[in-house]
LOMARLO-347615 format. One record per atom (N, C-alpha, C): residue in one letter; z, x, y. Coordinates in steps of 0.05 Angstrom, whole numbers, padded with zeros to 5 digits, always signed. Each point is the difference from the previous one (the first is absolute). Example, Ala and Ser with C-alpha at 12.3 -4.5 7.8 and 13.67 -1.06 7.14 Angstrom:
2
A+00156+00264-00114
A+00000-00018+00024
A+00000+00018+00024
S-00014-00007+00021
S+00001+00016+00024
S+00014-00015+00022
# end
This chain:
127
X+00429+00355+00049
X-00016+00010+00022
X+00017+00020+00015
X-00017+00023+00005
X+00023+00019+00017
X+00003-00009+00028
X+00024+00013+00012
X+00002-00010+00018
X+00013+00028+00023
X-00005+00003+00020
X+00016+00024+00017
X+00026-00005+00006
X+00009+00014+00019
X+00027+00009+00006
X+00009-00027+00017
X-00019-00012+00015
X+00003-00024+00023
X+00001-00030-00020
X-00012+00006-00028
X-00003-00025-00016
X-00029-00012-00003
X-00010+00009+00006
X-00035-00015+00008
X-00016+00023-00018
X-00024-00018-00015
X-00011+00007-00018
X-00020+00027+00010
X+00007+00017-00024
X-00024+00022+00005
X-00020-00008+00008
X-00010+00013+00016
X-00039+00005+00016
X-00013-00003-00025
X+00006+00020-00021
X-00017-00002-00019
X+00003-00013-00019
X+00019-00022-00007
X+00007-00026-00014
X-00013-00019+00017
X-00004-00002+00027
X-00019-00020+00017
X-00029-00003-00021
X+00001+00036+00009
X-00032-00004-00010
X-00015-00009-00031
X+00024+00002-00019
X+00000+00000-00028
X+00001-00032-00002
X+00019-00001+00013
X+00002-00029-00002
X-00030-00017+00006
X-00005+00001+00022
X-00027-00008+00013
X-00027+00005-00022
X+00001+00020-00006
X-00031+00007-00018
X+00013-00016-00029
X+00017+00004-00005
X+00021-00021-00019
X-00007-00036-00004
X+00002-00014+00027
X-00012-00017+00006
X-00030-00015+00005
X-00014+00026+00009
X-00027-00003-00003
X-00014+00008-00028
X+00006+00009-00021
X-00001+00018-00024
X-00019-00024-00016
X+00006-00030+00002
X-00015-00022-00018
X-00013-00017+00015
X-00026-00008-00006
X-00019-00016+00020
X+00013-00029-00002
X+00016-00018-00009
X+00000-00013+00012
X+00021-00002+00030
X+00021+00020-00004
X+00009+00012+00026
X-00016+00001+00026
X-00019+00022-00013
X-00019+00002+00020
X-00012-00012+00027
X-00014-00033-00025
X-00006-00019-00004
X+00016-00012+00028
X+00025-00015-00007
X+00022-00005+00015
X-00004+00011+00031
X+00003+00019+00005
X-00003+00025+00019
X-00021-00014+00022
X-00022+00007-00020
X-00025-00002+00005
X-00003-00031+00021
X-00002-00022-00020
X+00004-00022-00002
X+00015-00005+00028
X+00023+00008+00005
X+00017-00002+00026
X-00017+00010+00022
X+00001+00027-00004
X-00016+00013+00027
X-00013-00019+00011
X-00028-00016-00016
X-00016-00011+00011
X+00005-00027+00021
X+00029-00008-00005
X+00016-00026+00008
X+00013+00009+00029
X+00006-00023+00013
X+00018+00005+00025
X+00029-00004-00011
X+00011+00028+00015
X+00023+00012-00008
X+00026-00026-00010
X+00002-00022+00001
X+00023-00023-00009
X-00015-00018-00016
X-00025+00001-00012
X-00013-00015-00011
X+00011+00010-00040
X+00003-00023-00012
X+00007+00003-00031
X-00018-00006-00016
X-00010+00013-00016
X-00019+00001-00017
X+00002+00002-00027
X-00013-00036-00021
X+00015-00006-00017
X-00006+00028-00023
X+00012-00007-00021
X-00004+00014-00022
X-00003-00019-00029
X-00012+00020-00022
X-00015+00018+00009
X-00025+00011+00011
X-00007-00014+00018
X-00028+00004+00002
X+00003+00022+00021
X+00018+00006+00024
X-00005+00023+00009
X+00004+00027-00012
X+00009+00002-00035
X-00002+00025-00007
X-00018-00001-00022
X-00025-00028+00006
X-00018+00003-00020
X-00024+00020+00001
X-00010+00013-00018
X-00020+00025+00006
X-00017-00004-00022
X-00024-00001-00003
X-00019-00001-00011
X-00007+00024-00027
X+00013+00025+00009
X+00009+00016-00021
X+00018-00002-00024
X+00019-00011+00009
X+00017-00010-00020
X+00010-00027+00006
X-00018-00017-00016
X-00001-00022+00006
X+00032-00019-00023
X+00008-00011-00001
X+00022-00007+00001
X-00003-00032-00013
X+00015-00020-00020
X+00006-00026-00003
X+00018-00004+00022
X-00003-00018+00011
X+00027-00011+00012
X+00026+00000-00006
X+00005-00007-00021
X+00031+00001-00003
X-00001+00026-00007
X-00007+00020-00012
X+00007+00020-00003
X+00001+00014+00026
X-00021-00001+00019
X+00010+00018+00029
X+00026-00019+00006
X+00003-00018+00010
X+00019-00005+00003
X+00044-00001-00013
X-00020+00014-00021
X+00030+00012-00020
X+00002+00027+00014
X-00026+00014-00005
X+00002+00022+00019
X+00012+00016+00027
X-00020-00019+00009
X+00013-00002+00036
X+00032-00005+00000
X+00004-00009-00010
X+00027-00019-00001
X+00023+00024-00007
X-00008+00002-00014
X+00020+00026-00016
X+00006+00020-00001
X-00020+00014+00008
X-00012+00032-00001
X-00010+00004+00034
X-00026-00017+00003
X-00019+00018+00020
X+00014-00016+00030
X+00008-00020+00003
X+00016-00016+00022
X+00027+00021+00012
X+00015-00006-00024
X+00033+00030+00009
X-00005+00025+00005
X-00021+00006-00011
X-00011+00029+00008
X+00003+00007+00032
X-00020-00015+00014
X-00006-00005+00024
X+00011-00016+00022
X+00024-00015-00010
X+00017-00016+00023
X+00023+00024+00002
X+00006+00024-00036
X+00028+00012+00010
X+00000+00018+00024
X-00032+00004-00004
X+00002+00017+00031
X-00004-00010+00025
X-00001-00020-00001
X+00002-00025+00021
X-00040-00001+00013
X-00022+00010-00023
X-00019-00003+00013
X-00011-00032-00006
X+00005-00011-00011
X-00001-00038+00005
X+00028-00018-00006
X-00006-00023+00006
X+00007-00022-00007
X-00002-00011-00023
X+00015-00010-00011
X-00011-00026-00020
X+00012-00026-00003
X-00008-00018-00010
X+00009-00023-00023
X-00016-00007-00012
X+00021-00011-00025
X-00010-00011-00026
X-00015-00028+00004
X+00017-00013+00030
X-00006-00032-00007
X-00003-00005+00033
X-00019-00008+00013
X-00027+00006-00015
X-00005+00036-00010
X-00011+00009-00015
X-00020+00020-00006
X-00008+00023+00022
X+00005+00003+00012
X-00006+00023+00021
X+00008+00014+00017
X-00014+00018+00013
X+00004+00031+00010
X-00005-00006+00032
X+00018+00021+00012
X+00005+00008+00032
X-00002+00026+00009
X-00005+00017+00021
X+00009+00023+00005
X+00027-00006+00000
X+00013+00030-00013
X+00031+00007+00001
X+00003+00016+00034
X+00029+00004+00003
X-00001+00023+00029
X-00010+00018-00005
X-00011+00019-00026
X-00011+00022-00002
X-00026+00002-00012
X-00019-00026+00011
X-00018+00001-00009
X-00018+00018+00012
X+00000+00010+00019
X-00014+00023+00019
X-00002+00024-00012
X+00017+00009-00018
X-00010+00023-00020
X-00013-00003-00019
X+00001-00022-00024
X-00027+00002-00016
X-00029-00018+00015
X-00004-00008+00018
X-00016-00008+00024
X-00008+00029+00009
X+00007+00024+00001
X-00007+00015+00017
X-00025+00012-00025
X+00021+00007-00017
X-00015+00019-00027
X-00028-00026-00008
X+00002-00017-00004
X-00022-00016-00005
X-00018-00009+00018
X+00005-00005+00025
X-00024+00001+00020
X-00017+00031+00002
X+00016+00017+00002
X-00009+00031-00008
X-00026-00005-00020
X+00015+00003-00025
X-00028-00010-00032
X-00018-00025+00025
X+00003-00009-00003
X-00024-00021+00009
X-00012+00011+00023
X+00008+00017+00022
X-00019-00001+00023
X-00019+00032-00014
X+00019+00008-00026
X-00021+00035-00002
X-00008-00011-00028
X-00002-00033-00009
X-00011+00008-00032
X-00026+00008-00002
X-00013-00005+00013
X-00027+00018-00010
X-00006+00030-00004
X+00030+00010+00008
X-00002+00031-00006
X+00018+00012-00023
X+00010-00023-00012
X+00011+00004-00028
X-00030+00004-00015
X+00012+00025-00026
X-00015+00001-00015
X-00007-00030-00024
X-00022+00001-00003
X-00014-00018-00007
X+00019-00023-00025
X+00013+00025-00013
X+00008-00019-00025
X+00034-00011+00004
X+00007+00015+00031
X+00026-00023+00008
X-00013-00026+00011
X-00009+00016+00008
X-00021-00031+00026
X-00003-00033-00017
X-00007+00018-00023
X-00005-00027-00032
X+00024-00005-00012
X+00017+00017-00001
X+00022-00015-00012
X+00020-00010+00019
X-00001+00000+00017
X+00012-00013+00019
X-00004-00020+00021
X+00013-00029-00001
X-00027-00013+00012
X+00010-00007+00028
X+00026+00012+00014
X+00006+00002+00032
X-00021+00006+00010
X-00011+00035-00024
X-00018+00019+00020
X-00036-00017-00006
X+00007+00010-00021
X-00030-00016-00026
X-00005-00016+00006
X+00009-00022+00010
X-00004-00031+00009
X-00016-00007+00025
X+00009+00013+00018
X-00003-00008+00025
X-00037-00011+00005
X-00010+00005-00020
X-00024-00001+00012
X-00008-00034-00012
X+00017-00012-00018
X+00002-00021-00016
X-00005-00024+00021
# end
């Protein structure tokens, strides 16, 4: 990751990083899932990065989560986790992918039609 002259990550490695993290719905999911919670509340898994789009076996999301879509999202400190029990927290920087996803949700009806469907943050809401 680049970094400037002071040591702290490029502006535009923030932002790579971030669309980086939101890039796979069960992320999203996660995100999503939190928003809706009061800010110290933990939410098991996987069911808060369950989505009806890509619906998931259990142990396999949870190989998932675990491995891949969990470290993604705590290295930038936007959650929490554990394995034992199973679940998710806001991280200290959960206020940036919180911002980009409340955004999609308060304008999804002005996504064009065929994100609206493949995506079920935006797509969903009416569920």
């Amino acid at each position: 990751m680049a970094t400037d002259s002071s040591g702290n990550i490029a502006k535009t490695e923030m932002w790579n990083q971030l669309y980086e993290a939101l890039s796979a719905q069960p992320r999203r999911m996660i995100i999503f899932s939190l928003l809706k919670e009061p800010e110290d509340r933990w939410l098991p898994l996987p069911d808060a990065a369950h989505s009806s789009i890509q619906p998931m076996d259990s142990q396999n999301a949870r190989i998932r989560l675990h491995h891949y879509h969990l470290p993604k999202l705590a290295e930038s400190g936007y959650i929490r986790w554990e394995s034992d029990p199973f679940r998710v927290q806001r991280g200290p920087h959960f206020e940036e992918p919180a911002f980009v996803v409340s955004k999609m949700t308060e304008s999804g009806h002005d996504y064009p039609e065929r994100l609206r469907d493949e995506c079920v943050v935006i797509g969903g809401l009416e569920e």
